[in-house]
C-alpha positions in Angstrom: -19.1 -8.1 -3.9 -18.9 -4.8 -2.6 -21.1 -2.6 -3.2 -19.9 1.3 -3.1 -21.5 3.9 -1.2 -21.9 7.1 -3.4 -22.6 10.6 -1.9 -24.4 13.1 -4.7 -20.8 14.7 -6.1 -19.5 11.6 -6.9 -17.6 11.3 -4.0 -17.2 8.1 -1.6 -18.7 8.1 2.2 -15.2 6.7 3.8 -16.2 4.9 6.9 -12.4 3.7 7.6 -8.8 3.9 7.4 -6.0 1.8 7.1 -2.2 3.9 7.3 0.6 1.6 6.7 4.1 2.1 7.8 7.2 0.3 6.5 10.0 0.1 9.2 13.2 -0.8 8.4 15.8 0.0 11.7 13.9 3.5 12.4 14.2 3.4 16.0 14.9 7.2 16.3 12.2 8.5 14.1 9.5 6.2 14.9 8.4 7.4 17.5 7.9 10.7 16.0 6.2 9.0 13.1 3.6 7.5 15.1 3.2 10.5 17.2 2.2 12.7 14.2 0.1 9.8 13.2 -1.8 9.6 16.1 -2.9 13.5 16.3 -3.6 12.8 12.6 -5.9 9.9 13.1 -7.5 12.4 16.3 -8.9 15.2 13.7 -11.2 12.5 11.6 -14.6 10.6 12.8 -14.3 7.5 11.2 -11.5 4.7 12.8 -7.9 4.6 12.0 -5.8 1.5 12.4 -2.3 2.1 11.9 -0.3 -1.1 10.4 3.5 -0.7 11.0 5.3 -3.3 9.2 8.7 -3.8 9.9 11.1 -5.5 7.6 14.3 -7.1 9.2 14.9 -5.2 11.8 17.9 -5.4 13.8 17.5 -2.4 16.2 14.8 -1.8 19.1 12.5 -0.6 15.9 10.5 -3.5 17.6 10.5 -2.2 21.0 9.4 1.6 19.7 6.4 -0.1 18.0 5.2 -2.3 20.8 4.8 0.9 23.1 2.7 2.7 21.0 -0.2 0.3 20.8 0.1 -0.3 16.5 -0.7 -3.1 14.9 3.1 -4.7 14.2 3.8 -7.2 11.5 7.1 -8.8 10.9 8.6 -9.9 7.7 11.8 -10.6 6.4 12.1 -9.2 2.9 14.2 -6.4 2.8 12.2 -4.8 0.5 10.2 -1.3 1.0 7.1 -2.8 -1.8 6.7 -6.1 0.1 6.1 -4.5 3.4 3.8 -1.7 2.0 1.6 -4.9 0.5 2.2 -6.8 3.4 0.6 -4.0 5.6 -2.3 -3.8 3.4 -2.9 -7.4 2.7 -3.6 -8.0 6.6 -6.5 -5.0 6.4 -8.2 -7.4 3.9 -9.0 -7.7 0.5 -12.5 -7.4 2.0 -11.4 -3.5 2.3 -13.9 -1.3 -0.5 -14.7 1.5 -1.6 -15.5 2.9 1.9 -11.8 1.9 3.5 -9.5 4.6 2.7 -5.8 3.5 2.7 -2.9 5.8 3.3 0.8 5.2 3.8 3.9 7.0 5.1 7.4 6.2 5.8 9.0 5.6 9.4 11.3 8.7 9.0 8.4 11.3 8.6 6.0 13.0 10.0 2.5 13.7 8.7 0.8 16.9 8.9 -2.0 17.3 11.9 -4.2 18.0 8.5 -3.0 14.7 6.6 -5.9 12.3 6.6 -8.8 15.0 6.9 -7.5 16.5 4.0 -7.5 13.1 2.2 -10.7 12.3 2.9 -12.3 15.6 1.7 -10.5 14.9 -1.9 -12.4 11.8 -1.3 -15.8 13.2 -0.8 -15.1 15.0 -4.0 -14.6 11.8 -5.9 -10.8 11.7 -5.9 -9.9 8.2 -5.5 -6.0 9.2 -5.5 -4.4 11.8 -3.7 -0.6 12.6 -4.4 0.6 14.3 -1.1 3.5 16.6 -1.1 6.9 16.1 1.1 9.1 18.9 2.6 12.6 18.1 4.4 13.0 18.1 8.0 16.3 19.9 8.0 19.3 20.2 5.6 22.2 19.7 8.0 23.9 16.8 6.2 23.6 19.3 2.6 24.9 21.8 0.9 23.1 25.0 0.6 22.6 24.6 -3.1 21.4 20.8 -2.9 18.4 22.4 -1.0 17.8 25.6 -3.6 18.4 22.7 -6.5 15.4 20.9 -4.6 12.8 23.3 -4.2 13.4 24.9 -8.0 12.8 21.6 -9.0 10.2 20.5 -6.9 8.0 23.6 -8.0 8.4 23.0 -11.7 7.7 19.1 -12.0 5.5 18.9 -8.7 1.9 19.0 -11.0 3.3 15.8 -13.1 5.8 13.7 -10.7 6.9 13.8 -7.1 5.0 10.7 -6.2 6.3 9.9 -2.7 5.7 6.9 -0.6 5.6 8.9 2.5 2.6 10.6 1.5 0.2 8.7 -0.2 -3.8 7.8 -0.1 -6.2 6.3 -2.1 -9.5 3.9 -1.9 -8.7 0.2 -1.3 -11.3 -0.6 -4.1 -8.9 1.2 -6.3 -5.8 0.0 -4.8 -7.0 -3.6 -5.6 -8.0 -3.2 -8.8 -4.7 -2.4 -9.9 -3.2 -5.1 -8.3 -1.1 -3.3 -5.0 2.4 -2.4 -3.9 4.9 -4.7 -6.6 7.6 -6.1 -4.5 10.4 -3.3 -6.0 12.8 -2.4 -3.8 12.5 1.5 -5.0 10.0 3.6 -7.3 7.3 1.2 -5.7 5.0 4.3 -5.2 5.8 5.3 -8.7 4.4 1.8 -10.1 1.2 1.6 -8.2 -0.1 5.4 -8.7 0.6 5.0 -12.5 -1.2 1.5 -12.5 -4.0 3.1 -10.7 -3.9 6.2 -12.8 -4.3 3.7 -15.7 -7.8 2.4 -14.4 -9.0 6.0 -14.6 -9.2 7.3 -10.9 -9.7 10.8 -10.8 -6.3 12.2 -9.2 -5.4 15.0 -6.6 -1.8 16.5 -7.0 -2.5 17.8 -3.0 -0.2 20.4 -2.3 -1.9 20.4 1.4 -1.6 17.0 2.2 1.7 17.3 3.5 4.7 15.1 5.3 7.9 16.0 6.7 10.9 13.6 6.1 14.3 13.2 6.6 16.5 14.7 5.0 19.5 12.3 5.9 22.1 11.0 2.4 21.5 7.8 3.1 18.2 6.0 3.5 17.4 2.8 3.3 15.7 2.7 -0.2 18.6 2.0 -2.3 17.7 4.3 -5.1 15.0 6.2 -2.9 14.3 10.1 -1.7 17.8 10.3 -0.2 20.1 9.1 -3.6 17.8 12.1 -5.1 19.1 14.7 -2.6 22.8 13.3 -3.1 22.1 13.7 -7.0 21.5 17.2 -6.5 24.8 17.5 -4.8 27.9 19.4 -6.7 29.5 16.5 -9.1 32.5 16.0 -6.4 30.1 15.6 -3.6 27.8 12.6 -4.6 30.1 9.7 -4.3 29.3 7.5 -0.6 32.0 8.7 1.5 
């Protein structure tokens, strides 16, 4: 049994951190990913193992991975849930209450800030902390898609916006509601309402921040980038 470590607040004494990354044909963002990763995991005290998990790859995703020094699992399951839970499952179910584990996505870039900021929630007693996404660039949009976007974004961000690419919360917690579900899309969605459900104290973090991609076509088939082509004029959001 594990036996949690309590500071006074209420808060948790995080001694380590797990990041997982699903990868599926990212060779020109990786890179960048990991980079931002790296001078992430350089601003806390504690370790940070970085789990990339790629899924099916058929591009030098591999080749990206193996230079950086990552852990690097392979599966085969085409599917953005299994390789989040794969990436987790080999930290351990052994992982408690003093493992903090984080995840991002292959086509962004986590703020300098992201996992300090995470684990001060933490040391408050936040067990969950929503992060917050902004787009890379709009090149491949309309101007409207991107004013649709942020209008939006600002009125729903305090009760939705879950995004995989900027996610943590304590393994304990992450256990007890059972992990990533093998979904192909709205993966994130499940697992932060199933830990919600067990009565984690939440943070909607507004500075725990990543930059993705704003590309029209990603590789979650109904996943961030069918959301920017929904906000597209009626005419425009058909695949050619």
């Amino acid at each position: 049994m594990v036996v949690s470590e309590v500071d006074s607040d209420g808060g948790v004494r995080v001694a380590s951190i797990v990041v997982v990354v699903p990868v599926r044909n990212e060779q020109r963002l990786l890179a960048g990913c990991l980079s931002a990763l790296r001078d992430s995991a350089g601003e806390v005290t504690v370790p940070v193992r970085i789990q990339l998990v790629l899924d099916a790859c058929t591009d030098r995703s591999a080749r990206v991975a193996d230079a950086t020094g990552a852990d690097v699992l392979h599966i085969d399951a085409r599917n953005v849930g299994a390789a989040r839970a794969a990436g987790f499952a080999a930290a351990g179910t052994g992982c408690g209450s003093r493992t903090w584990f984080a995840t991002t996505d292959a086509d962004s870039r986590v703020d300098r800030s992201w996992l300090t900021r995470q684990l001060r929630y933490a040391r408050t007693g936040v067990g969950l902390v929503v992060g917050a996404v902004t787009v890379s660039d709009w090149d491949e949009h309309r101007p409207e898609v991107r004013d649709r976007y942020e209008d939006g974004y600002r009125a729903q961000r305090s009760t939705g916006h879950i995004h995989g690419a900027s996610l943590g919360f304590r393994a304990d917690l992450y256990w007890r509601a059972g992990g990533f579900a093998h979904l192909a899309t709205g993966e994130d969605v499940d697992l932060v309402d199933r830990i919600r459900v067990g009565g984690a104290a939440v943070a909607w973090a507004e500075d725990v921040v990543a930059v993705t991609s704003g590309r029209r076509f990603g590789r979650a088939p109904q996943g961030f980038a069918a959301h920017l082509r929904g906000l597209q004029p009626s005419s425009e959001t058909g695949n050619g």
